[in-house]
PAZALUM-985947 format. One record per residue (C-alpha): x, y negated, z; residue in one letter; residue number from 0. Coordinates in steps of 0.25 Angstrom, whole numbers, plus 5000, padded with zeros to 4 digits. Layout:
BEGIN
(site (X Y Z) a NUM);
...
END
This chain:
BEGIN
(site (4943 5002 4982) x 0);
(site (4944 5010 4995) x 1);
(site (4941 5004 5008) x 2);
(site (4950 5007 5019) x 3);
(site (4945 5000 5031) x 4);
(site (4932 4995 5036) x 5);
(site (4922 4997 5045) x 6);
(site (4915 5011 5050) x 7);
(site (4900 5010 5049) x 8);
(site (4897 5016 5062) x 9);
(site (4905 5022 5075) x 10);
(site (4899 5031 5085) x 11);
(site (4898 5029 5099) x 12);
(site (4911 5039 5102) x 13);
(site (4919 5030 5092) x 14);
(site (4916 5016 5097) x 15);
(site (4926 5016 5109) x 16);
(site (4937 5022 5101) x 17);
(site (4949 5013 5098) x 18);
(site (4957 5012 5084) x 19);
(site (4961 5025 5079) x 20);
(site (4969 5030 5067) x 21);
(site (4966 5043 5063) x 22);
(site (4968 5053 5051) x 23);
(site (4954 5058 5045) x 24);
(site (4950 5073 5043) x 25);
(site (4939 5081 5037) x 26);
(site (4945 5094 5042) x 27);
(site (4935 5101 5053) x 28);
(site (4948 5110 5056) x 29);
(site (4959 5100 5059) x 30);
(site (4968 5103 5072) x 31);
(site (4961 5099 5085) x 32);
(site (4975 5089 5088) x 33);
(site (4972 5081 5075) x 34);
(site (4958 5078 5078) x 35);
(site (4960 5068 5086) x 36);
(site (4968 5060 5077) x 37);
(site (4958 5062 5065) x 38);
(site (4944 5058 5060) x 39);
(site (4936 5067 5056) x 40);
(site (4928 5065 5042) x 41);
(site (4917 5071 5043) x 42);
(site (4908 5074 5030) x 43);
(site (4896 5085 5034) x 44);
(site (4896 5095 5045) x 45);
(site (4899 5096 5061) x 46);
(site (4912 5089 5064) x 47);
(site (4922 5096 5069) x 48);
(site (4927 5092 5085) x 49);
(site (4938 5083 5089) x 50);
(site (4941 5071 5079) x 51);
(site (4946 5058 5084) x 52);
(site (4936 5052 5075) x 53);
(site (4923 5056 5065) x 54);
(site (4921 5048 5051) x 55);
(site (4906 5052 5046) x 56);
(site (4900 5047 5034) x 57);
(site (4887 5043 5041) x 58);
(site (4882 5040 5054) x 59);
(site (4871 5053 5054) x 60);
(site (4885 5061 5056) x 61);
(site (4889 5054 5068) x 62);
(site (4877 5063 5076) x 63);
(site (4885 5075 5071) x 64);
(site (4899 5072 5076) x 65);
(site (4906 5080 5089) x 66);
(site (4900 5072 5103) x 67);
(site (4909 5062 5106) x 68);
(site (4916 5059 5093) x 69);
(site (4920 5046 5088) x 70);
(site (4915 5042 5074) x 71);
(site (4913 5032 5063) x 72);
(site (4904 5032 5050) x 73);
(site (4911 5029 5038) x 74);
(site (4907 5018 5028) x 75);
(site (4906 5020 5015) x 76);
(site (4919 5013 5012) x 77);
(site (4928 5023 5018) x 78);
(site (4923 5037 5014) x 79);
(site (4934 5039 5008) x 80);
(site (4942 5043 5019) x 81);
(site (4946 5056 5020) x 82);
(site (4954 5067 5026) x 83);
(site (4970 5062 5028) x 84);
(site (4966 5048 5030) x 85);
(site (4970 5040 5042) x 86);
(site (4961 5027 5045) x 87);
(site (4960 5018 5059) x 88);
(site (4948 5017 5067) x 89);
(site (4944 5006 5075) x 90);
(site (4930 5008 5080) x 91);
(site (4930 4995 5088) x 92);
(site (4929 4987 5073) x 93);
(site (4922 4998 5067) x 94);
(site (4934 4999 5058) x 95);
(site (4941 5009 5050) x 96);
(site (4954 5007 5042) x 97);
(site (4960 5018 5032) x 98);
(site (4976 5019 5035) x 99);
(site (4979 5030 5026) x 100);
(site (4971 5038 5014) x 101);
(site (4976 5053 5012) x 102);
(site (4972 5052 4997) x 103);
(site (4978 5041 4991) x 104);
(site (4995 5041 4988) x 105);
(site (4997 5028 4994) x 106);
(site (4994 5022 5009) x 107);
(site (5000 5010 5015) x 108);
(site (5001 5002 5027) x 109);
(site (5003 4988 5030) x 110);
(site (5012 4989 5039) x 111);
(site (5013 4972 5045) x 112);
(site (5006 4960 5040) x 113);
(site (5018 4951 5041) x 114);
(site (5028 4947 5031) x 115);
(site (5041 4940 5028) x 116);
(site (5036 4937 5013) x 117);
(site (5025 4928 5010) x 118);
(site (5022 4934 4995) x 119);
(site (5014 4924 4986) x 120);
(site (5007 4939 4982) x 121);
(site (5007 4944 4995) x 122);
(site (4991 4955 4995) x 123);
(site (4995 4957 5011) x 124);
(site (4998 4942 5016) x 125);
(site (5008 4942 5028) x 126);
(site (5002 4937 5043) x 127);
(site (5010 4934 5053) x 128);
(site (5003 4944 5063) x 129);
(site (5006 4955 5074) x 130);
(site (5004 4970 5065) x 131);
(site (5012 4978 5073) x 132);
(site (5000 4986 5075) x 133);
(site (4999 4992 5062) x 134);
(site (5013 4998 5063) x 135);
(site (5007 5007 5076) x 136);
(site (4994 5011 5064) x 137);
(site (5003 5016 5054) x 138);
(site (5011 5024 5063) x 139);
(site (4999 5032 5070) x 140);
(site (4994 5034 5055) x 141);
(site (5005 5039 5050) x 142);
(site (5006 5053 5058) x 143);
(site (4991 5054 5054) x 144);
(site (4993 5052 5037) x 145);
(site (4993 5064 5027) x 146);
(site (5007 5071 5027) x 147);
(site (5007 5070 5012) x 148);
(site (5003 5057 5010) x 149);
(site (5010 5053 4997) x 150);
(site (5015 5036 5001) x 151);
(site (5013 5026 5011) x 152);
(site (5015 5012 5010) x 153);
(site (5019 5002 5021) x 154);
(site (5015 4987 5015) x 155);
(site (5016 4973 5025) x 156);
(site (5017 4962 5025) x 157);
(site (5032 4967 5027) x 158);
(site (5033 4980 5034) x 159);
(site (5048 4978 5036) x 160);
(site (5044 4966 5045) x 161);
(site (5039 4977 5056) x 162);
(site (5056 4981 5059) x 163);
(site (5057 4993 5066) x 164);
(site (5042 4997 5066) x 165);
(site (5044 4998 5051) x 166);
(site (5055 5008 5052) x 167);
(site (5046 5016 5063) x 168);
(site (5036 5017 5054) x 169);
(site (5045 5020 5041) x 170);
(site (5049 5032 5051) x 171);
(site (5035 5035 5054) x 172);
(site (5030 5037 5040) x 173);
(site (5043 5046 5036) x 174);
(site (5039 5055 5049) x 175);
(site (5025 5058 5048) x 176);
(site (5025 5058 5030) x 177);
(site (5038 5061 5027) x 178);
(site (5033 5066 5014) x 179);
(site (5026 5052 5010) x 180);
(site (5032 5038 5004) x 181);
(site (5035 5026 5011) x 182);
(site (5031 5015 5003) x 183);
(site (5035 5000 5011) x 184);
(site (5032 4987 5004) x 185);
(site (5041 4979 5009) x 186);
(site (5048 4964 5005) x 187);
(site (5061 4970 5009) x 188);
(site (5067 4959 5017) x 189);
(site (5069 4964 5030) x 190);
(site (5078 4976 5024) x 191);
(site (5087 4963 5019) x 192);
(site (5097 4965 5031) x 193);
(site (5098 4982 5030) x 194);
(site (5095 4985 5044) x 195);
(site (5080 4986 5040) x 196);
(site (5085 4995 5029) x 197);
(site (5093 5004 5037) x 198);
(site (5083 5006 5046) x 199);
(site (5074 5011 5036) x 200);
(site (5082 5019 5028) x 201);
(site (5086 5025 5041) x 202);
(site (5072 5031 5043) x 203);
(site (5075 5041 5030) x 204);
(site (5059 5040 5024) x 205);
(site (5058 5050 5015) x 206);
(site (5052 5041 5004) x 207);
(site (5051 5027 5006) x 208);
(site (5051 5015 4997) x 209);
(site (5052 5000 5000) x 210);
(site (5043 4991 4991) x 211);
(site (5050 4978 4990) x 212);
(site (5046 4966 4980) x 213);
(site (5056 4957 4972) x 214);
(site (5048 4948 4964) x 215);
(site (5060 4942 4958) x 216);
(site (5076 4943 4953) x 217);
(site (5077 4927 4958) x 218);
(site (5076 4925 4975) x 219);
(site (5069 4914 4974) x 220);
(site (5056 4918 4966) x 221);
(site (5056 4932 4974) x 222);
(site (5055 4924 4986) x 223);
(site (5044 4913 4981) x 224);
(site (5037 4926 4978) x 225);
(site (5036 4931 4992) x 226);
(site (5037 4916 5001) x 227);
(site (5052 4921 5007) x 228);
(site (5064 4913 5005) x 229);
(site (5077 4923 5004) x 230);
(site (5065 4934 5002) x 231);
(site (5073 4938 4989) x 232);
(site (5085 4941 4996) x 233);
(site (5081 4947 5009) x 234);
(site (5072 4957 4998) x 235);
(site (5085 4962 4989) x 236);
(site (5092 4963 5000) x 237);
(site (5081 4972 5008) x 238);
(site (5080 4981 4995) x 239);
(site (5096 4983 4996) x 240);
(site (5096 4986 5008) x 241);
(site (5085 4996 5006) x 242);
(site (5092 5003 4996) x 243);
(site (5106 5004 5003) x 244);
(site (5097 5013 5013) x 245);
(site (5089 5023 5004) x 246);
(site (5076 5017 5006) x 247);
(site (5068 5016 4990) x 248);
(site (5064 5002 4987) x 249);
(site (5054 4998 4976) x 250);
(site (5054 4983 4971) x 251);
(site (5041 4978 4970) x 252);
(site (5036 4967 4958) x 253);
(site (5022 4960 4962) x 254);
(site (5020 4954 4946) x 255);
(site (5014 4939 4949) x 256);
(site (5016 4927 4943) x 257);
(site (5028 4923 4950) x 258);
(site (5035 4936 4949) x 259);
(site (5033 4937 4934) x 260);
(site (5045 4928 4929) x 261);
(site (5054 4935 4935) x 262);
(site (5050 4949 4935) x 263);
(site (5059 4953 4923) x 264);
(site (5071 4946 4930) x 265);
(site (5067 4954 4941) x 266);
(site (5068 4968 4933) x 267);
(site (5082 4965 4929) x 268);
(site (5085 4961 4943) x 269);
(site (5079 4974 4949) x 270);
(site (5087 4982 4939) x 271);
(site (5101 4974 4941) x 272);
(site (5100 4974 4954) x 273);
(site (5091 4984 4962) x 274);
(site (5092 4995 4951) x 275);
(site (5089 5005 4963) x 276);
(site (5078 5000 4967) x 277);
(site (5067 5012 4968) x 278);
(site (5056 5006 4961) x 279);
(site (5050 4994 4956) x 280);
(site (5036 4990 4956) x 281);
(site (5029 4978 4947) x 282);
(site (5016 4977 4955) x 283);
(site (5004 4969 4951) x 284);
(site (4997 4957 4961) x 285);
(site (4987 4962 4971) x 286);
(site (4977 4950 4971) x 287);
(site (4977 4949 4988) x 288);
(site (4982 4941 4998) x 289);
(site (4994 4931 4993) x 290);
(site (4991 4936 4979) x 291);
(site (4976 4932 4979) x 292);
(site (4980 4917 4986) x 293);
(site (4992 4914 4976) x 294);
(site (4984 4920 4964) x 295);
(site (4986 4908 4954) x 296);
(site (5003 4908 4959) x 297);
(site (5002 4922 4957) x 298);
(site (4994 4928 4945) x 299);
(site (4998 4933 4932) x 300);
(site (4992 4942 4924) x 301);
(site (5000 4957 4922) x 302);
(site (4997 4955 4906) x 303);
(site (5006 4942 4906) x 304);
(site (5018 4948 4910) x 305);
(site (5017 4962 4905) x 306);
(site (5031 4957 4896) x 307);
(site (5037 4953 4910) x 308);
(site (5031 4968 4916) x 309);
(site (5037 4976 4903) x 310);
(site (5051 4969 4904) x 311);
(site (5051 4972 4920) x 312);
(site (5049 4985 4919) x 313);
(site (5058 4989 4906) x 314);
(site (5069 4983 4915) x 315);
(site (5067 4991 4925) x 316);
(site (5062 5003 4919) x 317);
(site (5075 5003 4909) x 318);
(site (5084 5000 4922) x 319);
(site (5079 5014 4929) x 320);
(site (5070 5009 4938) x 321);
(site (5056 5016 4941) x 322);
(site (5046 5003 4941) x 323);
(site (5031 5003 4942) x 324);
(site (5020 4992 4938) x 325);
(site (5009 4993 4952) x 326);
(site (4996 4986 4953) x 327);
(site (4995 4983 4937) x 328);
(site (4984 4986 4926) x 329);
(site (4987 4994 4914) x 330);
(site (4979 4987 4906) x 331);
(site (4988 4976 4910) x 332);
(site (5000 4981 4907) x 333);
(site (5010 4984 4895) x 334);
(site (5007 4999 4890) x 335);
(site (5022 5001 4891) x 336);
(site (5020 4998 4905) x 337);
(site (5008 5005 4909) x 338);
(site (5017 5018 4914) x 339);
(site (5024 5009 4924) x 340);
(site (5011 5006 4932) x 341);
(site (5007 5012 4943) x 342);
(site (4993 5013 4952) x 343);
(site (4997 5008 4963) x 344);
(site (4986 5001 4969) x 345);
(site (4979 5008 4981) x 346);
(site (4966 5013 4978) x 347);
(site (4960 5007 4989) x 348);
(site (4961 4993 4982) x 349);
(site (4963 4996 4969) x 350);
(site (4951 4994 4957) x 351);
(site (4949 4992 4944) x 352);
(site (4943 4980 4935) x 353);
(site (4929 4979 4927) x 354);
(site (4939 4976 4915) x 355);
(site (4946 4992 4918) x 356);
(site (4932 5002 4915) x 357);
(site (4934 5011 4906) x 358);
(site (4950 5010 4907) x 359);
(site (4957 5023 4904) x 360);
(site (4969 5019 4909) x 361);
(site (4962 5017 4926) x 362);
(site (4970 5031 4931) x 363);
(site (4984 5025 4928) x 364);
(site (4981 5008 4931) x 365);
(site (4983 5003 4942) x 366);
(site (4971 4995 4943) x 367);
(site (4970 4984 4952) x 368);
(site (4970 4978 4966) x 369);
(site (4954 4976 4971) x 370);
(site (4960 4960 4973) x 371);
(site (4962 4958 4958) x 372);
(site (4948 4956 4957) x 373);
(site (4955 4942 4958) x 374);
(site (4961 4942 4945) x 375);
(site (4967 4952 4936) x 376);
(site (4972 4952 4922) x 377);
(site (4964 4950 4910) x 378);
(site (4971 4961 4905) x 379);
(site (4964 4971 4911) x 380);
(site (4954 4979 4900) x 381);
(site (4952 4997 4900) x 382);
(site (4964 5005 4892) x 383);
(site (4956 5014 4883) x 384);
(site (4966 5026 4879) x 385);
(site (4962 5033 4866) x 386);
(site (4957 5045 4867) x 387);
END
């Protein structure tokens, strides 16, 4: 696992007055004098170059060797990863560092609100009825200061669409500072139930942008057990509708749990009757976190005992023309026929790998799992040995 925030081990005195600051990182001694300021300077050996906002060093010995007057923080251990392209949030009055965006990795995402208008049995990211408004204004000063050529961001909630007009703002913002990267929103879809939302957002013209919507079922009243919503159901199919009359790519999304199980192949021949252009479909496995981890025993199944309901799903699907993917899933744990529908999709910063996976030749193509299924995982799990 990578950390991504924390605490600095030590500030000098120019930094201790500073307030919070979002700033993209460099470790190159010719950057434009204009962009300084809205950089941190990584500094590895040698003098440092004048005019940063900030200075990360690697031990406190450095700080004697930095331009007078500069502020500065020594980096832990846990974060010398960083590099140049990243974007993280100082806040020298808690000591405290947060890591917003990672130049290397394909996928970043945001969590855009902490409220929510489902209440899902498997919720990882429990809704709080609380004032975030605040993060809204952090993710549009970052955006101007990510790599151009980033490949996707992710906008994750609670419910983003929750934020109205400020999600549209922000829609806009990402298509005008990285037109040339996906927009990937995890969203339950109800607030596009009535079209204006909907309109709205297909107005903005994003380049490439995808909606990540769940149905957990072909009957409305198990689909809305699952996420704690009466009339959820509706308010969903009528959101992806509405979605699709103005362009904008909508995935379905499958978390597979115990009380999605029964109906998922209904579900497959629902989603190819009735939302056959539907952009994507994703079967995902549980993250063992927040709702998940409280309603564990409602909740768990494990992936080995319903690889015939898996193997069904997907030959639906698959037969009907639609692209579907298995996320968060094992190989180990899944059918052979079904091994070339998985994806990794676990961010790498939480994803690991079990004592039962050594010596598995299989590692570059599995998913692996989430750090919280240390919890429980399947007793399937065991090393795929491919014969030389």
């Amino acid at each position: 696992m990578i950390t991504l925030r924390g605490r600095l081990t030590q500030f000098n005195p120019a930094a201790i007055d500073r307030g919070p600051a979002i700033l993209r990182l460099s470790d190159c001694i010719d950057r434009p004098a204009p962009l300084r300021k809205l950089e941190a300077f990584i500094h590895h050996n040698g003098p440092a170059p004048d005019g940063f906002g900030w200075y990360l060093v690697k031990d406190a010995e450095t700080l004697a060797m930095l331009p007078e007057g500069a502020a500065a923080a020594v980096l832990s251990e846990d974060f010398q990863h960083l590099a140049d392209g990243d974007v993280v949030r100082l806040e020298p009055a808690k000591g405290a560092i947060r890591t917003l965006f990672r130049k290397s990795v394909a996928y970043n995402h945001f969590l855009l609100t902490e409220r929510c208008n489902n209440y899902c049995l498997m919720c990882s990211q429990p809704p709080r009825a609380v004032d975030d408004g605040w993060i809204v204004d952090e993710v549009l000063e970052a955006l101007p200061l990510m790599d151009r050529g980033a490949r996707e961001i992710g906008l994750t909630g609670g419910e983003p669409t929750l934020l109205g007009p400020r999600f549209i703002e922000l829609v806009q913002a990402a298509g005008s500072h990285l037109p040339n990267t996906a927009l990937h929103v995890l969203s339950n879809g109800r607030s596009f139930a009535t079209g204006s939302l909907a309109r709205d957002l297909g107005a903005v013209r994003h380049p490439d942008i995808m909606l990540g919507i769940p149905v957990y079922a072909d009957l409305a009243h198990v689909h809305d057990h699952v996420v704690q919503a009466d009339g959820a159901f509706d308010e969903t199919i009528r959101g992806i509708l509405a979605l699709k009359a103005q362009g904008v790519r909508v995935e379905v999304r499958v978390v597979l749990q115990e009380q999605t199980i029964p109906r998922l192949v209904p579900l497959a021949r629902f989603l190819a009757r009735n939302l056959l252009f539907v952009d994507h479909v994703a079967l995902m496995g549980l993250e063992l976190t927040g709702f998940a981890r409280a309603n564990l025993e409602k909740i768990w199944i494990d992936p080995v005992d319903y690889q015939a309901e898996l193997a069904e799903a997907v030959g639906i699907l698959d037969r009907a023309g639609m692209k579907v993917s298995i996320y968060n899933s094992q190989h180990c744990t899944l059918m052979p026929s079904l091994r070339r529908y998985s994806r990794r999709s676990i961010s790498d910063w939480k994803q690991e790998y079990m004592p039962e996976c050594e010596g598995c030749d299989a590692q570059a193509e599995c998913g692996g799992f989430f750090a919280s299924a240390k919890f429980r995982y399947s007793r399937g799990i065991s090393p795929i040995l491919k014969i030389a």
